[in-house]
N, C-alpha and C positions, 0 to 999 in steps of 0.2 A: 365311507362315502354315503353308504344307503342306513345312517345309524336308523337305529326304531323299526327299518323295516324287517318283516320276517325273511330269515333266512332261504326257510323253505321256497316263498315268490321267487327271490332272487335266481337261489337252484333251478327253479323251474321256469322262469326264463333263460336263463342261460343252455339248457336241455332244448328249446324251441327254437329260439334264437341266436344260429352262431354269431352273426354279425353283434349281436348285445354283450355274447361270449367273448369274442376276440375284442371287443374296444374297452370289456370290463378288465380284462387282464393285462390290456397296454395300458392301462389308467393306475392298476399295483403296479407294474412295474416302474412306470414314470414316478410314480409318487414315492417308490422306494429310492430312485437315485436322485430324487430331488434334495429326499433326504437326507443321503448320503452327501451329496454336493455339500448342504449348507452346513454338515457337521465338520466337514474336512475329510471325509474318508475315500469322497471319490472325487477327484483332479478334474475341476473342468474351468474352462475360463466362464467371465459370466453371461457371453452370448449366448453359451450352449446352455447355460443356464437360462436363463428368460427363456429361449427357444423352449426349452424342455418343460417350464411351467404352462408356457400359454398352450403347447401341445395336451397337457395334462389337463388344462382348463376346458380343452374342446372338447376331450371325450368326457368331462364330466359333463359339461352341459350337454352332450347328445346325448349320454346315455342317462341323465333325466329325464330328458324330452322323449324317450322310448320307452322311458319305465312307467311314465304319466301319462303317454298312449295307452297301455295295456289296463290303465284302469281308470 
């Protein structure tokens, strides 16, 4: 999500900011059953689908809009 950016920033916002912490880590995990969903590995119909992207969608954009704050 944060390609180019350094790792290091990232760490170290995550280390200051749990709240950057916890919506970065619900943002892997949405995006891994997202994944899953659309290969067929994980069963969902496609409400919980949509639901699950557009939830994926918010915490990406909030958590640019906190990463763009810091700098």
């Amino acid at each position: 999500m944060f390609e180019g950016q350094p790792q290091a920033e990232l760490d170290a916002l995550m280390k200051t900011n749990p709240e950057f912490k916890s919506l970065y880590q619900r943002h892997k995990e949405l995006d891994k059953k997202v994944l899953d969903a659309e290969l067929g590995v994980l069963a969902v119909d496609d409400l919980t689908l949509s639901k699950m992207k557009r939830e994926k969608l918010a915490a990406k954009d909030r958590l640019v809009t906190m990463y763009d704050g810091r700098h």
